[in-house]
Each structure stands twice: as C-alpha cells, then as structure tokens.
N, C-alpha and C positions, 0 to 999 in steps of 0.2 A: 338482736341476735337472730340471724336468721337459725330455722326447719326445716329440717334436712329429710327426712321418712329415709329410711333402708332395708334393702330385705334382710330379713332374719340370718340371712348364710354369710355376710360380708361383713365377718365380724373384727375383721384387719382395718376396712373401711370407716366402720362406725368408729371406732376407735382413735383415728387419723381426725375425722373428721370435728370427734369432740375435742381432743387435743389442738386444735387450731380455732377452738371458742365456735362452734355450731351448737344448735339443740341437735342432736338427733333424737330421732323418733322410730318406734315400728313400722313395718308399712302394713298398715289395715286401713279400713274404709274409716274408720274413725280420724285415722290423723293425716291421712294424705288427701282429703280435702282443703285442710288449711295450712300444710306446707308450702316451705318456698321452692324446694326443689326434692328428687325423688330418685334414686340409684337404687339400678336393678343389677342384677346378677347376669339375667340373658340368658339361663337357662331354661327357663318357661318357653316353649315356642306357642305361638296361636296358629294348631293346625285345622282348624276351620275356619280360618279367615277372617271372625268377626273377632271385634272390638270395641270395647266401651269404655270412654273415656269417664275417669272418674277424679279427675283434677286438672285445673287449667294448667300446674306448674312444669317445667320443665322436666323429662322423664333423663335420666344419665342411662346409659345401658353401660356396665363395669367389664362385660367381658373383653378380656386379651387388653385388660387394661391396667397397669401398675396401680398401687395404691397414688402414689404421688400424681399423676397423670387423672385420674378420678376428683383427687384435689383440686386439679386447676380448674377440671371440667367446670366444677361444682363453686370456684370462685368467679366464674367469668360467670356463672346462670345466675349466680345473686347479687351479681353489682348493680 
C-alpha cells in the first residue's frame, strides 16, 4: 500500500485518497521522509526563494485541481 503524506487543509483529498486504499499520512518531517508521494495545497508560497528538500518523493501541488484529477496525479506518481 503505498504513503501518501497531505497537508492538513485537503481534507476532500485525504479522504478520496484513502477510499481508493492509500495510507495517508500528515505531512510533517516525521512522515514525509518515508512516503511514496506528497500533495500540497499551494498555498504556502516561498517568497525568499530558498528551498529544502526534505523527501526524495514526488511533491503533487493540488491547487486549481479537482479532487479526481489529484487522484490520477497521485496514481501515475506511485506506479
């Protein structure tokens, strides 16, 4: 089964996500190092530019994106 990590606000997400047999998970530094894949919100911007990467997995950015459409995202990131 894959690990899914989600932010705490995409709670339509999470939900879809475990209904289709996903783990999800919170996203903190504790669990998104050993997920398979990682949907964010896209509300957070990084306005100074830096960035640190804190999981090799696939990041989904969910904004302006249907629940179903996040779905597929997140089936093609863990085949």
């Amino acid at each position: 089964m894959a690990k899914i990590a989600v932010e705490n606000s995409l709670t339509n997400v999470k939900q879809a996500l475990e209904n289709n047999g996903y783990q999800v998970v919170s996203m903190d530094e504790s669990s998104i190092g050993s997920c398979d894949c990682c949907v964010i919100s896209g509300q957070d911007k990084n306005m100074l530019g830096i960035a640190e990467t804190a999981t090799q997995a696939a990041v989904i950015n969910a904004q302006g994106l249907s629940v179903d459409e996040v779905l597929q995202q997140v089936n093609r990131c863990v085949q």
